[in-house]
Predicted model as a PDB file, atoms N, CA, C, CB and O in Angstrom, pLDDT in the B-factor column:
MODEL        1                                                                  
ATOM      1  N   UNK A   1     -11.860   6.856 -23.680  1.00 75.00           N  
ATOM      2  CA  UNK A   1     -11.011   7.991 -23.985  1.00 75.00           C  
ATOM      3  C   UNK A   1     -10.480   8.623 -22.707  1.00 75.00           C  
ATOM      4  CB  UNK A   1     -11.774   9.022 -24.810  1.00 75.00           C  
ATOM      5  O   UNK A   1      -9.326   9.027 -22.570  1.00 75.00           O  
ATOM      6  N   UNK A   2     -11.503   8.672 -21.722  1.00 82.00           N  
ATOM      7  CA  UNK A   2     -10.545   9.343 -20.419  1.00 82.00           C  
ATOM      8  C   UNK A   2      -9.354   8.468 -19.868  1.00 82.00           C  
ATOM      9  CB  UNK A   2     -11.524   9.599 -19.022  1.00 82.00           C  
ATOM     10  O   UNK A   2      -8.265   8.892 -19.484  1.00 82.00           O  
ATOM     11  N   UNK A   3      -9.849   6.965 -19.915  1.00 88.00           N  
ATOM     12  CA  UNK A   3      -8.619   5.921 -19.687  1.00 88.00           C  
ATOM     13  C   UNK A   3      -7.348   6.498 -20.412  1.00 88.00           C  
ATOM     14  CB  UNK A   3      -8.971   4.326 -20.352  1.00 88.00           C  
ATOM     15  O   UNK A   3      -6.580   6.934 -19.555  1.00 88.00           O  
ATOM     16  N   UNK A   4      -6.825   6.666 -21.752  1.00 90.00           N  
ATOM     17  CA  UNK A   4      -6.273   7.488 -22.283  1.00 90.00           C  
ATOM     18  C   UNK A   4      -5.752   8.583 -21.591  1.00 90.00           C  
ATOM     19  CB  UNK A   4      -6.912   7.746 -23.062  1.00 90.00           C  
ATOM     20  O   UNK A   4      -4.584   8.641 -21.207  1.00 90.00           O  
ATOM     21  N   UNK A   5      -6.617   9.480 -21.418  1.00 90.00           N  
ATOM     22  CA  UNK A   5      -6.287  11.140 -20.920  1.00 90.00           C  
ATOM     23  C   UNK A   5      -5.621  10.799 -19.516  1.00 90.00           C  
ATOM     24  CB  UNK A   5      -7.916  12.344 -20.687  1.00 90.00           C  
ATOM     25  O   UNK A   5      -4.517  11.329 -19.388  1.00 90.00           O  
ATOM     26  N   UNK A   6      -6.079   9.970 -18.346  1.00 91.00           N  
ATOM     27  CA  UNK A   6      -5.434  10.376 -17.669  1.00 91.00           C  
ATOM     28  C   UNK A   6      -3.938   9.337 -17.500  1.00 91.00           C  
ATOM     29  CB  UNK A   6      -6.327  10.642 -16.632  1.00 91.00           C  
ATOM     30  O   UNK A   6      -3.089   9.560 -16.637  1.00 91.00           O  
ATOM     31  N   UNK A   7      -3.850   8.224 -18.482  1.00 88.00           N  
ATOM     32  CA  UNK A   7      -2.501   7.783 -18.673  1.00 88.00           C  
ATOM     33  C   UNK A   7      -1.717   8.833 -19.855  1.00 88.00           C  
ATOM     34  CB  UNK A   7      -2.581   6.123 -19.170  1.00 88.00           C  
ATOM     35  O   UNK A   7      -0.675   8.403 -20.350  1.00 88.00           O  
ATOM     36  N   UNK A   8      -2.068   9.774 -20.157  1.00 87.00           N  
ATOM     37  CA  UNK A   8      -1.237  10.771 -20.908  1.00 87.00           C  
ATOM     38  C   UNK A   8      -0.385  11.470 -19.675  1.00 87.00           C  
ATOM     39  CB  UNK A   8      -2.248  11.929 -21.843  1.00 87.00           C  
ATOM     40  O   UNK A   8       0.783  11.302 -19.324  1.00 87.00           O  
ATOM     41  N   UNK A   9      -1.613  12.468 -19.070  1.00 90.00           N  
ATOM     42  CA  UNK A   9      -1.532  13.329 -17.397  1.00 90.00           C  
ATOM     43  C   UNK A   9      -0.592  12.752 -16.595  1.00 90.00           C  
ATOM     44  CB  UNK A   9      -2.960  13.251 -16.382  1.00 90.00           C  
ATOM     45  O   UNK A   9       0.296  13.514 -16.213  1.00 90.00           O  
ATOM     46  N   UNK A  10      -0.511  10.945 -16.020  1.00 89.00           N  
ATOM     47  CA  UNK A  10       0.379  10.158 -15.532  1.00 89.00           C  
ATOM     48  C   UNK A  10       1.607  10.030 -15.712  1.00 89.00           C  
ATOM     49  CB  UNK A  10       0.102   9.339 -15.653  1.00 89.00           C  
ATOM     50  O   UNK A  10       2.459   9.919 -14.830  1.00 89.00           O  
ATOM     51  N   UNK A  11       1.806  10.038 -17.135  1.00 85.00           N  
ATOM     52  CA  UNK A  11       2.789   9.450 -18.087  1.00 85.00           C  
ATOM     53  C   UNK A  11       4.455  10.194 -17.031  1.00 85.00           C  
ATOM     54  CB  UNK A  11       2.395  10.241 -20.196  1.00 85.00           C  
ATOM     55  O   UNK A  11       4.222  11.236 -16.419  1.00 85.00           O  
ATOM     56  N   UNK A  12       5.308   9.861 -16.965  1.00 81.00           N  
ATOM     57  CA  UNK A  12       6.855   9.909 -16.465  1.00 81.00           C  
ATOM     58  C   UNK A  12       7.743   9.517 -17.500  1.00 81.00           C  
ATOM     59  CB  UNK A  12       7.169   8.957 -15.242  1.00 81.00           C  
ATOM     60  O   UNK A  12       7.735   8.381 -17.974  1.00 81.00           O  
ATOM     61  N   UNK A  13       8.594  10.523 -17.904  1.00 81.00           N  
ATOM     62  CA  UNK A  13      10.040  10.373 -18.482  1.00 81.00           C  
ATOM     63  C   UNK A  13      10.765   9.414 -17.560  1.00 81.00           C  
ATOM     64  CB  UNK A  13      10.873  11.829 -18.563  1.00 81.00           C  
ATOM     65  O   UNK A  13      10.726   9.624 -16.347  1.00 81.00           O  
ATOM     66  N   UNK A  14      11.500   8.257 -18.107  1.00 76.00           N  
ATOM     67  CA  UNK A  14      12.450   7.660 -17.449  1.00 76.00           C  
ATOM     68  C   UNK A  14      13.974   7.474 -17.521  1.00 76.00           C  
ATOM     69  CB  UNK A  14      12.069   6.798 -17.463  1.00 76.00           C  
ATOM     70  O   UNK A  14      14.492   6.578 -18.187  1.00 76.00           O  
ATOM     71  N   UNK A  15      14.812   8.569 -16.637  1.00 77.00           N  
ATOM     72  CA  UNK A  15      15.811   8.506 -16.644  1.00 77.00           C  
ATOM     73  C   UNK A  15      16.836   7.834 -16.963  1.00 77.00           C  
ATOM     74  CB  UNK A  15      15.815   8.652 -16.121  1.00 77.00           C  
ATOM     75  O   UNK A  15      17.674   7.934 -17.860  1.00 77.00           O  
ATOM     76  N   UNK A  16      16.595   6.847 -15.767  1.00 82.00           N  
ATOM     77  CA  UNK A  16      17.616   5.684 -15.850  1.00 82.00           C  
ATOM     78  C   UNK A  16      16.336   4.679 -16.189  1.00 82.00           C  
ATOM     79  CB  UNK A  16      18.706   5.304 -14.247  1.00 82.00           C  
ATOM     80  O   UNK A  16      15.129   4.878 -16.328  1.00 82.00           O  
ATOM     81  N   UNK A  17      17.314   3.323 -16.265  1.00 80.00           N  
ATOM     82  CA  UNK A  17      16.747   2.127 -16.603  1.00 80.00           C  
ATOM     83  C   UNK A  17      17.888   0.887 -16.050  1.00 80.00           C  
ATOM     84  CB  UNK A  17      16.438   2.160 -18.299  1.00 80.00           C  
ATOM     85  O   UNK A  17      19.119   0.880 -16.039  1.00 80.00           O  
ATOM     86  N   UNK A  18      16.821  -0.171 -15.589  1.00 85.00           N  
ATOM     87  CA  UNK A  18      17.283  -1.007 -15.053  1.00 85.00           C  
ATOM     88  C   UNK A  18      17.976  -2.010 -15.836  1.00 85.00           C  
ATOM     89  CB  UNK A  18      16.475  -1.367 -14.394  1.00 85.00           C  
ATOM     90  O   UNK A  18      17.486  -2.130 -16.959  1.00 85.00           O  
ATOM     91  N   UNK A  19      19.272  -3.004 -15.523  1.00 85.00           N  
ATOM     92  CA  UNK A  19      19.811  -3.614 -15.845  1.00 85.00           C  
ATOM     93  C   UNK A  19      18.812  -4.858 -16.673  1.00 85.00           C  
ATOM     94  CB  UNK A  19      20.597  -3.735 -14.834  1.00 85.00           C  
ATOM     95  O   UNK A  19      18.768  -4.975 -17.898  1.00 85.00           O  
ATOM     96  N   UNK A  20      18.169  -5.587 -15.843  1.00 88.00           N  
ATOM     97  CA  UNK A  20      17.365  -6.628 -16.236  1.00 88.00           C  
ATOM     98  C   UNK A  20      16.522  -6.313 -17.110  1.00 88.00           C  
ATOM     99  CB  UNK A  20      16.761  -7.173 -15.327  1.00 88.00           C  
ATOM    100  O   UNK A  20      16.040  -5.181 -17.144  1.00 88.00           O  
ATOM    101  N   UNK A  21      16.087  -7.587 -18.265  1.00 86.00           N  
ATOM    102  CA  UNK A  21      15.609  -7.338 -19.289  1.00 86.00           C  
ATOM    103  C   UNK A  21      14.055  -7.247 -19.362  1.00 86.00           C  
ATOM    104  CB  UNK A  21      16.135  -8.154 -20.032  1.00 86.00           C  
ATOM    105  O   UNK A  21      13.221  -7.531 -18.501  1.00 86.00           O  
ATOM    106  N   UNK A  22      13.900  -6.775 -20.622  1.00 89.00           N  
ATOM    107  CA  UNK A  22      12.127  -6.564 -20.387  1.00 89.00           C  
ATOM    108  C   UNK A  22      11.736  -7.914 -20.904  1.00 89.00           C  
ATOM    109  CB  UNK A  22      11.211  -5.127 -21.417  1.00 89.00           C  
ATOM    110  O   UNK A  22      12.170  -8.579 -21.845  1.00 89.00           O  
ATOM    111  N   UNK A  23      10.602  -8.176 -19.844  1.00 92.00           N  
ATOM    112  CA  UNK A  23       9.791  -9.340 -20.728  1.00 92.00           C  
ATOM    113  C   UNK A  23       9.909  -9.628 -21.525  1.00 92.00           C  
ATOM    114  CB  UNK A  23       8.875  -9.408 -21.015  1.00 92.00           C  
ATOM    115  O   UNK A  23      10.244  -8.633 -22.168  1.00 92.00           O  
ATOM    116  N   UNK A  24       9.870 -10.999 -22.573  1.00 91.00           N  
ATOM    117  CA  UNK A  24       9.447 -10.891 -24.111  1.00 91.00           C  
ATOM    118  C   UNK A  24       7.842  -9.858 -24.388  1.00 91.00           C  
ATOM    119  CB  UNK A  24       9.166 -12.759 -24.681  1.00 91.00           C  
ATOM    120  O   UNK A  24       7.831  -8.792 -25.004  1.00 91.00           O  
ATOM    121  N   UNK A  25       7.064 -10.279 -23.988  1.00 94.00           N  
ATOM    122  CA  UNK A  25       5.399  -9.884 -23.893  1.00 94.00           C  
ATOM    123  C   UNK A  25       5.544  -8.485 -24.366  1.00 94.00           C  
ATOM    124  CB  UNK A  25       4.562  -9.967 -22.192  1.00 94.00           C  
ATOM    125  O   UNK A  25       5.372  -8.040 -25.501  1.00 94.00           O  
ATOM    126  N   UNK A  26       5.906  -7.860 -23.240  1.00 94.00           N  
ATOM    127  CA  UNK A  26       5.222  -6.385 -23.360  1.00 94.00           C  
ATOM    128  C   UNK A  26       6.142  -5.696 -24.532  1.00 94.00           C  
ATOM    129  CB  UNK A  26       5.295  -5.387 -21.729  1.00 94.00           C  
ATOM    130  O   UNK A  26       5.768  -4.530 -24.667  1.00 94.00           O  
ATOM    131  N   UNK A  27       7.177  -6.005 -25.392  1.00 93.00           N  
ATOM    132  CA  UNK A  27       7.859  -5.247 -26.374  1.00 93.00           C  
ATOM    133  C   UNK A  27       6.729  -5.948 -27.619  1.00 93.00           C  
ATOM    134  CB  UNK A  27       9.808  -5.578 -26.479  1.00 93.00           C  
ATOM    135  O   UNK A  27       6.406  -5.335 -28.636  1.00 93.00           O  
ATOM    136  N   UNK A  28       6.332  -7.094 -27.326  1.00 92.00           N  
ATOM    137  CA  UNK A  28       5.451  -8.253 -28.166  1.00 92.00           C  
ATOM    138  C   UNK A  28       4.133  -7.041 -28.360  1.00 92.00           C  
ATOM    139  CB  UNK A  28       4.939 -10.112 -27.027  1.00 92.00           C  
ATOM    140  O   UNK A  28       3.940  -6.402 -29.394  1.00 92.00           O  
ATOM    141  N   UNK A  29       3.316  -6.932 -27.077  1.00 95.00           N  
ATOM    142  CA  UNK A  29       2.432  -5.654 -26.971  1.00 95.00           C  
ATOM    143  C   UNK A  29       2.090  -4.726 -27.554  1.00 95.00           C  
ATOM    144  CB  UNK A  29       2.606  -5.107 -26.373  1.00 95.00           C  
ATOM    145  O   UNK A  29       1.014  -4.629 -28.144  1.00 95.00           O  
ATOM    146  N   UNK A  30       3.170  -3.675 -27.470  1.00 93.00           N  
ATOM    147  CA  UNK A  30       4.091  -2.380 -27.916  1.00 93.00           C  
ATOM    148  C   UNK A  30       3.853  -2.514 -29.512  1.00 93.00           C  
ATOM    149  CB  UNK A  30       5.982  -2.491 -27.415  1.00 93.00           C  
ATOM    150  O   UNK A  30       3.276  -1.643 -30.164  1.00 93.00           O  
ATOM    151  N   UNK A  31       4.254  -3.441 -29.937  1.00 94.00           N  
ATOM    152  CA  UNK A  31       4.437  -3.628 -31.545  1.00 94.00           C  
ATOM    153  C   UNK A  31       3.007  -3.520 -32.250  1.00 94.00           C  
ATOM    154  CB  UNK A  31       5.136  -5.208 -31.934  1.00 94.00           C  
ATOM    155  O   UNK A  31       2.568  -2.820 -33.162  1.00 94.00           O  
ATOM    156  N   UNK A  32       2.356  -4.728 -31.260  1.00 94.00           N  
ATOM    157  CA  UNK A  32       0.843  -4.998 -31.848  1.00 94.00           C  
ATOM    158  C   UNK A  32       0.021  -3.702 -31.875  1.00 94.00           C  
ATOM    159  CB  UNK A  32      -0.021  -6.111 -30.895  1.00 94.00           C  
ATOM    160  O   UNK A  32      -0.522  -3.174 -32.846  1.00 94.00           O  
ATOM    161  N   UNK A  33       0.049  -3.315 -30.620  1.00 93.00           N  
ATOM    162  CA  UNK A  33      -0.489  -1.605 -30.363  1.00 93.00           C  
ATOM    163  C   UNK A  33      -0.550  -0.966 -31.559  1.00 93.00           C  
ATOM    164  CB  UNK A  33       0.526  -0.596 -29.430  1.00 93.00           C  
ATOM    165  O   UNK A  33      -1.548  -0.767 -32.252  1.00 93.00           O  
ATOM    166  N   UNK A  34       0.895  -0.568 -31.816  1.00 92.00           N  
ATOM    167  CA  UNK A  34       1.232   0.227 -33.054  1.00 92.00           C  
ATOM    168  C   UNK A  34       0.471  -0.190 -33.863  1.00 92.00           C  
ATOM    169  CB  UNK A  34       2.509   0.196 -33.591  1.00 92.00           C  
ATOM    170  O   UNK A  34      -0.635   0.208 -34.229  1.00 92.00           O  
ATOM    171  N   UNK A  35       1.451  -1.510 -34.320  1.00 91.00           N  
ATOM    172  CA  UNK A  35       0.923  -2.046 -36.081  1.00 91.00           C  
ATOM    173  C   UNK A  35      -0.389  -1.666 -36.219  1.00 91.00           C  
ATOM    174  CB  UNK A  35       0.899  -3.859 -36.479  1.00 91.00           C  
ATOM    175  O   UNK A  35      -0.765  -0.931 -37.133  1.00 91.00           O  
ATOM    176  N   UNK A  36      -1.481  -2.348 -34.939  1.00 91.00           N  
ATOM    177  CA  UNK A  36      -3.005  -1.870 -35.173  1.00 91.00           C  
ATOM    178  C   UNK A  36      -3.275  -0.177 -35.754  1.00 91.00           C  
ATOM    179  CB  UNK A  36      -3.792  -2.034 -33.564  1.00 91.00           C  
ATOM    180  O   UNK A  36      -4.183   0.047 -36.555  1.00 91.00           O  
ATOM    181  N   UNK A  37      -2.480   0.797 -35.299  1.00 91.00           N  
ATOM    182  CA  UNK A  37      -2.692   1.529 -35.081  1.00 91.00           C  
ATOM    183  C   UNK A  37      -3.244   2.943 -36.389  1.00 91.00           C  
ATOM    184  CB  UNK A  37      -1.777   1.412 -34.310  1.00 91.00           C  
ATOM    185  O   UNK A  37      -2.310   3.451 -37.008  1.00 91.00           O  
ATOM    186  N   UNK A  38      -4.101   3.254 -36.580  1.00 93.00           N  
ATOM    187  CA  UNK A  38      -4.401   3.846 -37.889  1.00 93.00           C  
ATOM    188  C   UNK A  38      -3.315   4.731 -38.357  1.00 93.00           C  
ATOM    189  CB  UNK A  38      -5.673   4.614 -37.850  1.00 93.00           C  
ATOM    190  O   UNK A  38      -2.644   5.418 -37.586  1.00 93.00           O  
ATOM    191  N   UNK A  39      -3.083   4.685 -40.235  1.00 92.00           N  
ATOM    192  CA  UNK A  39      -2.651   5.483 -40.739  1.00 92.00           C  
ATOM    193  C   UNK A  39      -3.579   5.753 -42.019  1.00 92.00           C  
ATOM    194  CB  UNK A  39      -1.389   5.195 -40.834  1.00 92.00           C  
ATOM    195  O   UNK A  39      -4.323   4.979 -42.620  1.00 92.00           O  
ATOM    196  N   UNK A  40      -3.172   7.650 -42.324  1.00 92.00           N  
ATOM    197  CA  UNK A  40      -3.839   8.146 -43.532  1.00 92.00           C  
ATOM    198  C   UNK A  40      -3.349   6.949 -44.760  1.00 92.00           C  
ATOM    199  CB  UNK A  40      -3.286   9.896 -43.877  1.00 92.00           C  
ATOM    200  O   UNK A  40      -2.284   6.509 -45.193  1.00 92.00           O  
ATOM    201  N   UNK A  41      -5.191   6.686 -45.073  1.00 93.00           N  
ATOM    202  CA  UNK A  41      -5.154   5.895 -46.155  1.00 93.00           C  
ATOM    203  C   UNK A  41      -4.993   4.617 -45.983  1.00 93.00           C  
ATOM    204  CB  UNK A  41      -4.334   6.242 -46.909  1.00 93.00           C  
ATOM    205  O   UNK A  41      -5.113   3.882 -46.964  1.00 93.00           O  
ATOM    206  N   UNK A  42      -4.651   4.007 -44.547  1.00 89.00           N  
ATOM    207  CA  UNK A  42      -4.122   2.959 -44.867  1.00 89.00           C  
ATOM    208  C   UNK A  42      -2.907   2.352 -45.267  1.00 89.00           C  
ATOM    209  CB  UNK A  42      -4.611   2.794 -45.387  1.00 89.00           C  
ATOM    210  O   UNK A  42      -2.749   1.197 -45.660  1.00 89.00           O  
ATOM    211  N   UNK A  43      -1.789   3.541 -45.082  1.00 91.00           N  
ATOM    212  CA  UNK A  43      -0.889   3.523 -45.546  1.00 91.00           C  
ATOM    213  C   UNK A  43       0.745   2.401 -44.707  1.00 91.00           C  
ATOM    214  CB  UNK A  43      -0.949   5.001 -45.691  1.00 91.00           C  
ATOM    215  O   UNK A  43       1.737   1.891 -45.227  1.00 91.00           O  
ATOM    216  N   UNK A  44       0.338   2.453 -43.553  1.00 89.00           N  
ATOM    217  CA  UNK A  44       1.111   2.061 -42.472  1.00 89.00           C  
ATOM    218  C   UNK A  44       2.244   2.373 -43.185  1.00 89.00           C  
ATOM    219  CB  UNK A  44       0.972   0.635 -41.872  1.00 89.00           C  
ATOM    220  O   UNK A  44       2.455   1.814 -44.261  1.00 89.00           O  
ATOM    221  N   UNK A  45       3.122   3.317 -42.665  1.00 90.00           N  
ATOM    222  CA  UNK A  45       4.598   3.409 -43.420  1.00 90.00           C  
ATOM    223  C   UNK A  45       5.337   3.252 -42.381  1.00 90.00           C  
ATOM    224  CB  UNK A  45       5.050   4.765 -44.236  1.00 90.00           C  
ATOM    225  O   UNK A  45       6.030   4.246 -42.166  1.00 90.00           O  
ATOM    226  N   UNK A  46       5.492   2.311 -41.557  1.00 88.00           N  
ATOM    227  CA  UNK A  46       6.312   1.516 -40.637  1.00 88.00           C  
ATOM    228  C   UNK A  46       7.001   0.531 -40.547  1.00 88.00           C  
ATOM    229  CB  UNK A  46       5.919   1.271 -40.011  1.00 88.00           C  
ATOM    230  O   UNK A  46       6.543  -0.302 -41.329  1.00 88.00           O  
ATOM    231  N   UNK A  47       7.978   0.093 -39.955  1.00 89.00           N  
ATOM    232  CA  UNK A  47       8.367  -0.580 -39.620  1.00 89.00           C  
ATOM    233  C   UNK A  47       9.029  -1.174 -38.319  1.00 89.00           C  
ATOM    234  CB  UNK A  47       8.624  -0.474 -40.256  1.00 89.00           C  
ATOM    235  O   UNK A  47      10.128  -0.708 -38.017  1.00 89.00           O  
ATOM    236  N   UNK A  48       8.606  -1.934 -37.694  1.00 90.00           N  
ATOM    237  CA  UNK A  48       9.642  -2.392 -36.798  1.00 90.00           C  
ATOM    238  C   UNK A  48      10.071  -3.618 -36.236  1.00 90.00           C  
ATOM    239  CB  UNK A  48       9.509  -1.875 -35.968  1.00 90.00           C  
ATOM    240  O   UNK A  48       9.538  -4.708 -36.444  1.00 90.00           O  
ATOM    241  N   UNK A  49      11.122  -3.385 -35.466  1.00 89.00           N  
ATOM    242  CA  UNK A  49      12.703  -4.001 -35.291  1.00 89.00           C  
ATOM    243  C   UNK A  49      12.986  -4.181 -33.750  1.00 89.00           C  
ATOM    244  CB  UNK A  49      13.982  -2.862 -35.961  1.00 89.00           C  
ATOM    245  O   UNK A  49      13.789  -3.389 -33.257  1.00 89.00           O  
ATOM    246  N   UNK A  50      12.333  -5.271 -32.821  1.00 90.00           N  
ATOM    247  CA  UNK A  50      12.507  -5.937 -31.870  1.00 90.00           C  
ATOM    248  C   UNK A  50      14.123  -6.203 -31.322  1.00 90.00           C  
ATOM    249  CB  UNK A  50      11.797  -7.012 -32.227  1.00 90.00           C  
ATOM    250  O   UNK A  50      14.505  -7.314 -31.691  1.00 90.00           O  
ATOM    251  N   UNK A  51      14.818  -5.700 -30.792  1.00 91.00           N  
ATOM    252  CA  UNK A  51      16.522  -6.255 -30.352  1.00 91.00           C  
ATOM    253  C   UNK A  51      16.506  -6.847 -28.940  1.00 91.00           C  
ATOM    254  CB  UNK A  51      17.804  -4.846 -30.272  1.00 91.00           C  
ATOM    255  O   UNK A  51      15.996  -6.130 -28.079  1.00 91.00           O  
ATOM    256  N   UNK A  52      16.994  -8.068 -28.554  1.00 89.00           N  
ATOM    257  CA  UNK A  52      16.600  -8.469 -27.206  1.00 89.00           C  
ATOM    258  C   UNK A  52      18.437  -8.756 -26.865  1.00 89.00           C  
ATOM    259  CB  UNK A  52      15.237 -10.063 -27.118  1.00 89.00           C  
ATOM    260  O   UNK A  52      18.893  -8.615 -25.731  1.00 89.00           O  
ATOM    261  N   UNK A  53      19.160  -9.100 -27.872  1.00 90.00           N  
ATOM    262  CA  UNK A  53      20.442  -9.307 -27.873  1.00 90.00           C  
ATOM    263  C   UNK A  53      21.272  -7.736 -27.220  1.00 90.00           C  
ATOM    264  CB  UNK A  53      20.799  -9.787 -29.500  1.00 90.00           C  
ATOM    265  O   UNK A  53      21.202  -6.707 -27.892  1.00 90.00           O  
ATOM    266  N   UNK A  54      22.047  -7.762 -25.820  1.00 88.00           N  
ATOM    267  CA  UNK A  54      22.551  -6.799 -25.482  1.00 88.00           C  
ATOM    268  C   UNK A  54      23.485  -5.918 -26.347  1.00 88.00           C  
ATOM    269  CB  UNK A  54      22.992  -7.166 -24.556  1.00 88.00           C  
ATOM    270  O   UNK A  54      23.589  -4.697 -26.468  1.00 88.00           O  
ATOM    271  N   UNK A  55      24.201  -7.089 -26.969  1.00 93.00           N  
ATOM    272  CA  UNK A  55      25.333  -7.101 -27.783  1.00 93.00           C  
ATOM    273  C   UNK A  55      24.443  -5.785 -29.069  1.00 93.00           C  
ATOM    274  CB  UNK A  55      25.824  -9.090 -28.413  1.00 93.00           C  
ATOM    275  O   UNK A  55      24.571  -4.587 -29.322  1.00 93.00           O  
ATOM    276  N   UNK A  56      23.789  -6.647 -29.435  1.00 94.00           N  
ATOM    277  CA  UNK A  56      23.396  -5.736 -30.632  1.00 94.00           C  
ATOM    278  C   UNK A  56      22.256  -4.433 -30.683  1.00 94.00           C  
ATOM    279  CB  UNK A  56      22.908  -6.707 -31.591  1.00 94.00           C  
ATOM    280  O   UNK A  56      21.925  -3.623 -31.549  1.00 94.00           O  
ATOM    281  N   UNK A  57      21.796  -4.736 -29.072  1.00 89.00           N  
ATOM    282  CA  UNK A  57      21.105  -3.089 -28.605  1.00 89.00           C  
ATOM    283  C   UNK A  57      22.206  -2.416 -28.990  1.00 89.00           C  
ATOM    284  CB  UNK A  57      20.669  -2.662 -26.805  1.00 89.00           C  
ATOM    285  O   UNK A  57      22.214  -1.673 -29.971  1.00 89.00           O  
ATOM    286  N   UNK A  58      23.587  -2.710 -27.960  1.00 90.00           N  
ATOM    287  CA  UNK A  58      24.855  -1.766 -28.037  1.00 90.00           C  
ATOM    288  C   UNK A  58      25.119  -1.184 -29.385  1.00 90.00           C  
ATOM    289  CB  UNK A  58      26.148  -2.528 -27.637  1.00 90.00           C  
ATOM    290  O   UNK A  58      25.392  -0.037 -29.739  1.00 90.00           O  
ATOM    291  N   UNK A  59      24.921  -2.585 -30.199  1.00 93.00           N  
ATOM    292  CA  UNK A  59      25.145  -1.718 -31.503  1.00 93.00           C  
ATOM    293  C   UNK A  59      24.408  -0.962 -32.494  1.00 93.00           C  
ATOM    294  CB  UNK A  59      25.597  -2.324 -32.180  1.00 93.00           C  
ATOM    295  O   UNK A  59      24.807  -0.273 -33.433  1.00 93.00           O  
ATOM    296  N   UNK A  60      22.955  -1.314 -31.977  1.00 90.00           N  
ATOM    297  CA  UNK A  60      21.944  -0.333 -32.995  1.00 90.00           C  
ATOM    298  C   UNK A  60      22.103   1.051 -32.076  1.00 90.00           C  
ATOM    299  CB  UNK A  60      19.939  -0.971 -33.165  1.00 90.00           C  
ATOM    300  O   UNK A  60      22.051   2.087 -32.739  1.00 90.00           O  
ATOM    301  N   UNK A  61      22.225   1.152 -31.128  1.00 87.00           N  
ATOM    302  CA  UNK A  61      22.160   2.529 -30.426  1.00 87.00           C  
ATOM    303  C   UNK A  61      23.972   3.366 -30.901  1.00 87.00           C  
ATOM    304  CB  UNK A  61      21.867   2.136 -28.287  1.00 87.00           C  
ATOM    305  O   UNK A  61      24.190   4.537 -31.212  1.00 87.00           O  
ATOM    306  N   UNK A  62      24.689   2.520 -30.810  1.00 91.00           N  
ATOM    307  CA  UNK A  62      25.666   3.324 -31.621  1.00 91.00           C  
ATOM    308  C   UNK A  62      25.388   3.812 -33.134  1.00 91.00           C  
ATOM    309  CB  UNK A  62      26.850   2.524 -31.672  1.00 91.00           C  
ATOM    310  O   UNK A  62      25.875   4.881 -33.501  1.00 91.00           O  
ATOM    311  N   UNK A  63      24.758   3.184 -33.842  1.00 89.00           N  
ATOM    312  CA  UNK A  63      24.149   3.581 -35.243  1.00 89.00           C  
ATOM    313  C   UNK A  63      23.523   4.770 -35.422  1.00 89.00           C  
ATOM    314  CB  UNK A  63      23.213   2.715 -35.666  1.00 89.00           C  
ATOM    315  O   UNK A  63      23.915   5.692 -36.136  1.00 89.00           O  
ATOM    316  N   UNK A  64      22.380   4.726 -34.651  1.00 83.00           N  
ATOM    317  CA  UNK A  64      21.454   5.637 -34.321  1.00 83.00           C  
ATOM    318  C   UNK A  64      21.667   6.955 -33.589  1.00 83.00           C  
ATOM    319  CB  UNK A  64      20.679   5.007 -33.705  1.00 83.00           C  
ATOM    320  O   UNK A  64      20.743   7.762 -33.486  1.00 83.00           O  
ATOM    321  N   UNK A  65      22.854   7.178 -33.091  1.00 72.00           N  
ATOM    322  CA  UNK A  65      22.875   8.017 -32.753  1.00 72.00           C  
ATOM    323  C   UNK A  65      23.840   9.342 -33.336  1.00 72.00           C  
ATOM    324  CB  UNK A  65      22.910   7.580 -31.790  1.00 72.00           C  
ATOM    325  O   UNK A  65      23.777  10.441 -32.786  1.00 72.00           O  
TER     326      UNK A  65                                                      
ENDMDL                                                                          
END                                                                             
């Protein structure tokens, strides 16, 4: 749990972001994290949606916003 606390304390907003793409892995990670991640009941009311295509980041972030 302190491992936790002091990557909370650490933690940085990131402004910008670099051109080059992220790993496959660590968005791979990210997901698993979650999915594991408890909900009341058991409920997991999630979903998610991996985009590695630039083209169509461009276009879910126009959606979304």
């Amino acid at each position: 749990m302190s491992d936790f606390m002091d990557l909370c304390l650490r933690r940085q907003t990131c402004r910008e972001f670099a051109d080059r793409p992220v790993e496959h892995d660590k968005p791979v990670q990210c997901v698993e994290a979650a999915r594991n991640a408890p909900s009341g009941c058991n409920a997991q009311p999630w979903s998610f949606v991996v985009v590695e295509s630039p083209d169509t980041v461009k276009q879910v972030g126009e959606c979304v916003q």
